[in-house]
C-alpha positions in Angstrom: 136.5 92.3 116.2 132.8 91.7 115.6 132.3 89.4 112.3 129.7 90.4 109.4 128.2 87.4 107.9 127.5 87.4 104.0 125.7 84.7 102.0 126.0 84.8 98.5 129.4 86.3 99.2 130.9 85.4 95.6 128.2 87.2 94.1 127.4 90.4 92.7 125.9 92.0 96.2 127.5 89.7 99.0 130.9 90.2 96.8 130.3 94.2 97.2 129.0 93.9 100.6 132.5 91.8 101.7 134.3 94.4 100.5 132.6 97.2 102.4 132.1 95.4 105.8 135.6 94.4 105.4 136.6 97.9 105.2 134.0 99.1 107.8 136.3 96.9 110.3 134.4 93.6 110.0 135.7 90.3 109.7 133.7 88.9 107.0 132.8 85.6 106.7 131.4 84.7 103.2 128.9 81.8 102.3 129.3 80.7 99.0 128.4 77.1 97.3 128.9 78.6 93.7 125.5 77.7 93.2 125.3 79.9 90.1 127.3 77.8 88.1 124.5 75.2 89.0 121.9 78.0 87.4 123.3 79.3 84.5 126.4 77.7 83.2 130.1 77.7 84.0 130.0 81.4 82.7 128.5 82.4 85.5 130.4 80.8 88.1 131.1 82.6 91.3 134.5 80.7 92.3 136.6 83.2 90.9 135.4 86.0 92.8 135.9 83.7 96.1 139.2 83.3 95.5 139.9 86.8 94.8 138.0 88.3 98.2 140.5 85.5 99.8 143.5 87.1 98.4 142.3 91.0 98.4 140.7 91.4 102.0 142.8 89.5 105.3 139.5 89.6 106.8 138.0 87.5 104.4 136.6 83.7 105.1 135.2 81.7 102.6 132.8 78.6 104.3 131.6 76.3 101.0 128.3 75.8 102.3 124.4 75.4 101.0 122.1 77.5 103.0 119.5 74.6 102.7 121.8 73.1 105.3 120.1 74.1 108.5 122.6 71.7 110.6 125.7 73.5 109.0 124.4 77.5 109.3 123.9 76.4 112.9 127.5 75.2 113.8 128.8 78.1 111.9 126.4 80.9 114.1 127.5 78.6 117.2 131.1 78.7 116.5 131.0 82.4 116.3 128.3 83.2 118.6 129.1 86.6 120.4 131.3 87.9 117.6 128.4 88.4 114.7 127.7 92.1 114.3 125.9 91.6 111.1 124.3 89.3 108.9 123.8 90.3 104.8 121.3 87.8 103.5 122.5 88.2 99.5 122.3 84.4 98.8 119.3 83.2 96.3 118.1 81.6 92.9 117.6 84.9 90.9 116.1 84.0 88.1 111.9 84.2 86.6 112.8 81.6 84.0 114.7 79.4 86.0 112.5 79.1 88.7 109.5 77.3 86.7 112.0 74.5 85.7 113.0 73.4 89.0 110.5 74.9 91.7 111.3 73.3 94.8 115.3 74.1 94.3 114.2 77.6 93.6 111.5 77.6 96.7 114.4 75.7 98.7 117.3 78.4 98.2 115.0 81.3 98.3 112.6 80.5 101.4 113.7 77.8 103.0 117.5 78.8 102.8 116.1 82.6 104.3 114.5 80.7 107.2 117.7 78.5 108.3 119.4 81.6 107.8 116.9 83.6 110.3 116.8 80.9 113.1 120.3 80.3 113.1 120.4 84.5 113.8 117.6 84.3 116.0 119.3 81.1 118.5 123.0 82.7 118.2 122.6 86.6 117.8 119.2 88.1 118.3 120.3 91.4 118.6 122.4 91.6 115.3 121.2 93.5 112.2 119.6 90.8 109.7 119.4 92.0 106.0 117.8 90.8 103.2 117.9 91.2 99.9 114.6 91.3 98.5 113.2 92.1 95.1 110.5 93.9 93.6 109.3 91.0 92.0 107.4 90.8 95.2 105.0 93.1 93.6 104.0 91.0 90.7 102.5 92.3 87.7 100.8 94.9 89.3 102.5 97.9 88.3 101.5 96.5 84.8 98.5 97.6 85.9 99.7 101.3 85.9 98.1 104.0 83.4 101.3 103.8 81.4 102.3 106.3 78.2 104.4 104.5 75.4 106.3 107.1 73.5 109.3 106.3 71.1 111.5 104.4 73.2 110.0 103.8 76.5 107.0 103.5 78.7 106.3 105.8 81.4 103.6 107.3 83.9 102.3 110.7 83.7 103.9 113.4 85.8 101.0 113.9 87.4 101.1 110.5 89.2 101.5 109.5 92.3 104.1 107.3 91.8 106.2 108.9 89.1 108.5 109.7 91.0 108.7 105.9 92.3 106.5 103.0 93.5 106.9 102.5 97.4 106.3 100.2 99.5 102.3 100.8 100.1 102.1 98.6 96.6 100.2 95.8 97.5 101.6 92.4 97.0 98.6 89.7 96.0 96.1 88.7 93.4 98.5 89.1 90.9 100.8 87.2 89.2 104.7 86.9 90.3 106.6 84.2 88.7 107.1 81.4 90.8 110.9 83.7 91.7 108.6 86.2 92.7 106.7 84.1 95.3 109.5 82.1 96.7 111.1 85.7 97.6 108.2 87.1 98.7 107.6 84.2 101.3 111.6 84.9 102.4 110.7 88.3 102.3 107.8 87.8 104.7 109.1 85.9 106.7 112.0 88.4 107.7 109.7 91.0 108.3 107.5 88.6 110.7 110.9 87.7 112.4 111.5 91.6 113.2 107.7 92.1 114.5 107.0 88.7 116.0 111.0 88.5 117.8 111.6 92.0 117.9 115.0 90.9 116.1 116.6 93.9 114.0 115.6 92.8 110.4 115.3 94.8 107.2 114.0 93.6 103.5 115.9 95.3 100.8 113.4 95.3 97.4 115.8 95.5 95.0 115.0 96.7 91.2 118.1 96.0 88.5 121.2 95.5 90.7 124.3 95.8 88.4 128.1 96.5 88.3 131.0 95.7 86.4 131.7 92.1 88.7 128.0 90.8 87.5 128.4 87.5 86.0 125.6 88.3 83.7 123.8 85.6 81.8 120.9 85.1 79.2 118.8 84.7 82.5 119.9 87.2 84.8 121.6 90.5 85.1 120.6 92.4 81.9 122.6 95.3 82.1 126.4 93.2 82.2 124.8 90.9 79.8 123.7 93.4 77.4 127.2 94.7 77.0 128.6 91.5 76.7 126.6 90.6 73.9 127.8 93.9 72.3 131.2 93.3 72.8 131.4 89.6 71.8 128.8 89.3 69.0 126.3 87.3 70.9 122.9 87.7 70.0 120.5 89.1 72.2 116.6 88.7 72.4 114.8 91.0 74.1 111.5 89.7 75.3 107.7 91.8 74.9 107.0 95.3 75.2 108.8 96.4 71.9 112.0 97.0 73.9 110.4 99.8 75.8 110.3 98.4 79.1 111.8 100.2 81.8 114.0 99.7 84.7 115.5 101.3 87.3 119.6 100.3 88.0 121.6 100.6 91.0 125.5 99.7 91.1 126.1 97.1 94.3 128.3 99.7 95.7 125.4 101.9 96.6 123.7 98.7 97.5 126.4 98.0 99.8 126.6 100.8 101.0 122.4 101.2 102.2 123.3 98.2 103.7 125.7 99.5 105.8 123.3 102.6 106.2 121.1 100.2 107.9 123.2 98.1 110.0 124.8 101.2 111.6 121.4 102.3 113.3 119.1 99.1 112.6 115.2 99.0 113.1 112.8 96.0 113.7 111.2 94.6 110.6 112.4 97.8 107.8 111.0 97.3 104.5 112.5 99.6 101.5 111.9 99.6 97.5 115.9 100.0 96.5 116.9 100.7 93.0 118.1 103.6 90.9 115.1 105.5 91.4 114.0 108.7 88.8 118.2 109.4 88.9 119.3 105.7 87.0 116.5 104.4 85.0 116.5 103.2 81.5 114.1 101.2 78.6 115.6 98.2 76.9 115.7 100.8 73.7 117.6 102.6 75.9 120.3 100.6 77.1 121.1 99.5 73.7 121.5 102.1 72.6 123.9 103.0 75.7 125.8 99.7 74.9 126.5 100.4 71.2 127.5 104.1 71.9 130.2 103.0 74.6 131.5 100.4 73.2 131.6 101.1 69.5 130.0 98.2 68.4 125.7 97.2 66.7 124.3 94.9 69.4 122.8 92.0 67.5 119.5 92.0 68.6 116.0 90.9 68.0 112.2 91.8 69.6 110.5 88.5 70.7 106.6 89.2 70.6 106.2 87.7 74.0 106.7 89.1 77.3 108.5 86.7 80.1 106.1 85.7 82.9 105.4 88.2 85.3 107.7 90.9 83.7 107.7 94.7 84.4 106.6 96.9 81.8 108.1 99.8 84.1 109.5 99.7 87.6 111.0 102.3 89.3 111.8 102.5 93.0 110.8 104.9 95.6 113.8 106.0 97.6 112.5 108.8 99.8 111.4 106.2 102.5 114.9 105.5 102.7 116.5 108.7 102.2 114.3 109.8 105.2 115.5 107.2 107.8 118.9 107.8 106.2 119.6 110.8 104.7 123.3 110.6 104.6 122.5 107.7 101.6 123.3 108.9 98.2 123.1 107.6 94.8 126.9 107.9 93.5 126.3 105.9 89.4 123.9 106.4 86.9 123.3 104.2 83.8 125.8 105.8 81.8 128.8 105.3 84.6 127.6 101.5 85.3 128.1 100.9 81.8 131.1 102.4 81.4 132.6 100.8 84.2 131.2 97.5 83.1 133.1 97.9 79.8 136.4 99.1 81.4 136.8 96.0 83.4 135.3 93.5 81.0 135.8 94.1 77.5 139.2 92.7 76.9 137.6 89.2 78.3 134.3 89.4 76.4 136.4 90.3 72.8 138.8 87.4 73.2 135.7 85.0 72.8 135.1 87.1 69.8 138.9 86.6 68.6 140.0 90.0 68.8 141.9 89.8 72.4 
């Protein structure tokens, strides 16, 4: 049975992506140092979610191991060396602000981590799909550039734009300003495009927008959407950085994520590159999902508007998905925003109101 390796398996992606290799047929070997906990607190610890992949799926492997640790990938990819079908590159240090307090951890999970990762593919199986999840960060500020229109609750371009309907991948990615997250992907990011033209290996670069679901450990740092409800559920304040509230993102649930994935690795081309997010179908404002939170769960958000913007933020992103509709048109969308909340609620509320006292 071929094996599917996934970094980052405890995760929000690599947790989704375990799942569906696992029922694609794989046996799925998860990396996972719970290096999230490191990040952003206990709260957002991914150990849980390892243990429960171990009891759900009989294909399931955890390995506890860093992917800074070149010598250890390599005895992994050695030891199953013939057997890897697919490797799902979900593993990283996600956040802007965290990034600028400890660069070289950020710049060592995110780029160097990516190139153990690829060599240890390229000595032990060449010929095996590589993904990689990306991010649009790799854009920088530039589609702050963009001619937006503010109206009451959100910016947005005019209809009559080329890229209404999505920014692809033509976007330029320099002189602009990306966060020092934003650069340490984009060098990964390079990189696994340069290993799919310069070794003719099977590589693709996933640019993800807002990647969300109802397992996201979201934090004050990271994953806005599962972090937004919680704050409405349990009474936590929550500051919402520039713009006015009217910035705008595009959401995809990690199922659909998965599930491209799996799109890709079943007919694989060298050195793919795709903007992946919600698209004009799943997109909402800060304004917006606010208001979404408080409507499905019943509960005022305590929230403020902080004058300034976080480095290198989007005033509006939304992806492009016709690049990757055409190379795969039997890819669908299957949430919008109003089912991803929802679902986030369902299986999280209960938790989030007992640290308000009300479980």
């Amino acid at each position: 049975m071929s094996v599917a390796i996934v970094t980052g398996s405890g995760g929000l992606i690599g947790s989704a992506c375990a799942r569906r290799f696992a029922a694609d047929g794989y046996d799925v070997i998860g990396i996972d140092n719970d290096m999230r906990a490191t990040f952003f607190g206990p709260d957002a610890s991914t150990r849980a979610v390892t243990e429960q992949l171990g009891r759900e799926l009989p294909a399931f492997r955890a390995a506890d191991l860093d992917i800074r640790d070149a010598e250890g990938l390599a005895r992994l990819f050695s030891a199953e060396a013939g057997r890897i079908g697919a490797v799902i590159h979900a593993a990283a240090q996600p956040s802007h602000d965290w990034a600028a307090s400890a660069p070289q951890v950020d710049f060592g999970v995110n780029a160097n981590g990516t190139l153990n990762l690829l060599e240890a593919a390229r000595e032990h199986c060449p010929d095996s799909p590589f993904v990689f999840c990306s991010t649009n960060k790799v854009y920088g500020d530039l589609p702050n550039g963009l001619p937006l229109v503010e109206s009451e609750t959100r910016f947005d371009l005019p209809e009559d734009h080329r890229w209404y309907g999505g920014i692809d991948t033509t976007m330029r990615i320099d002189r602009s300003l990306h966060s020092l997250f934003g650069v340490s992907k984009a060098a990964a990011d390079l990189m696994v495009q340069e290993y799919g033209r310069y070794f003719g290996m099977p590589t693709a670069c996933f640019r993800g927008g807002c990647l969300t679901g109802p397992a996201h450990a979201g934090a004050r740092l990271h994953g806005f959407l599962s972090f937004l409800m919680r704050c409405a559920v349990s009474g936590e304040p929550y500051v919402v950085y520039g713009y006015r509230g009217k910035q705008v993102r595009d959401n995809i649930h990690a199922d659909d994520v998965a599930a491209a994935f799996a799109a890709y690795v079943a007919e694989p081309r060298p050195a793919a590159v795709y903007n992946l997010g919600g698209g004009r179908e799943s997109n909402c404002s800060m304004l917006e999902a606010i208001a979404a939170c408080e409507r499905i769960s019943g509960r005022s958000l305590d929230f403020s508007l902080a004058e300034e913007a976080r480095v290198g933020d989007h005033m509006w992103w939304v992806s492009d998905l016709e690049e990757f509709r055409r190379d795969y048109p039997g890819w669908t969308l299957r949430y919008g925003i109003e089912e991803m909340l929802q679902e986030i609620f369902d299986q999280n509320a209960e938790r989030w109101m007992a640290v308000r006292g009300e479980a």
